[in-house]
N, C-alpha and C positions, 0 to 999 in steps of 0.2 A: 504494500500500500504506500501511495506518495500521500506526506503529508503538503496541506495546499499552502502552507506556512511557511518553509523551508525545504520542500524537493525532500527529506530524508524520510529513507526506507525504514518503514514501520511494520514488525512483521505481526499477523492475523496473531490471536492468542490460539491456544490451540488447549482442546479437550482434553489431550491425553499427556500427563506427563511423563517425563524420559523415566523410562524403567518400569512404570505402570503396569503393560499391557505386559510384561512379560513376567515380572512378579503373580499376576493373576494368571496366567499359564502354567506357572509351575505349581500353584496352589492347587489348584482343580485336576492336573495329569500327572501321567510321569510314567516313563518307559521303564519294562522291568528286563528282567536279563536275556531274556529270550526274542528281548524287539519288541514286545507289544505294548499299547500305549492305552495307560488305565486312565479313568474317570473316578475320581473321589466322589462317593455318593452314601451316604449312610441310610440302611431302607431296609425292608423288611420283601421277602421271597418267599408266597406259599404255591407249595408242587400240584397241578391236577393231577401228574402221572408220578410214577417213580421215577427218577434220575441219582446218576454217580455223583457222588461228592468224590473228588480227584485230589492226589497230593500237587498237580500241577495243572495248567488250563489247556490242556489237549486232552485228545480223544487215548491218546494211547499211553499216558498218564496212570499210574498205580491206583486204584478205589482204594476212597479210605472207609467208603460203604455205603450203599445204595438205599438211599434215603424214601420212603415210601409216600402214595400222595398221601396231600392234607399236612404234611410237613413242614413249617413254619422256620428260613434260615434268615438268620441276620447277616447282611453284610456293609462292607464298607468301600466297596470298589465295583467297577465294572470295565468290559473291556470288549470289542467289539471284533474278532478274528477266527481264523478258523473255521468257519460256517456256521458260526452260533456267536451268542452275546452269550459271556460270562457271567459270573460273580466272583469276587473273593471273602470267601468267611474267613474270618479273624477268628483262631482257635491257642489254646496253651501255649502250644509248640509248635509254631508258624500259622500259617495259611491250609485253610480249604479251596477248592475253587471245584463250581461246577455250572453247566452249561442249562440256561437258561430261555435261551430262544433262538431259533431257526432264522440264523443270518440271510439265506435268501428270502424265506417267507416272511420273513417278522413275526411268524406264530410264536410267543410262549409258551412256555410250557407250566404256564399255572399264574398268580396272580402278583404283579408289584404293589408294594402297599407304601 
């Protein structure tokens, strides 16, 4: 912007301060070791069907036990790969994780609350 006073370049203010937008990026994600890029979300996941609670977010991941419907998990994370939306349950001794909706369908498989 010219000012009409003195010709000097006055610059626009601007919305977003330096570091801002990226401070809120690292709050809300974060890559875990495998590449994949989680959503900080704390929420509740009840199953209509049975599904694996995993020691990791793949399909060929260890069961840490196959959770039945009607089954209520709390998590803290979410993450979108693999052909499903995850979860991460927060357990003792690390993380649970298990697959929670049909990446290409978007079908869940039970309810977000």
């Amino acid at each position: 912007m010219v000012n009409p006073n003195n010709d000097i370049f006055i610059p626009e203010p601007s919305h977003i301060q330096p570091g801002e937008e990226h401070k809120d990026e690292k709050e809300v994600s974060f890559v875990d070791e495998l590449g994949d890029t989680w959503f900080k979300e704390d929420g509740k996941f009840t199953l209509d069907v049975a599904v694996n609670l995993r020691y990791g977010a793949r399909t060929i991941s260890n069961i840490i036990a196959t959770l039945p419907a009607g089954s209520t998990i709390k998590y803290d994370a979410f993450s979108r790969h693999a052909g499903y939306v995850w979860i991460r349950q927060p357990r003792e001794s690390g993380y649970g994780y298990m697959a929670v909706r049909d990446a290409k369908t978007n079908q869940p498989f039970g309810k977000f609350e």
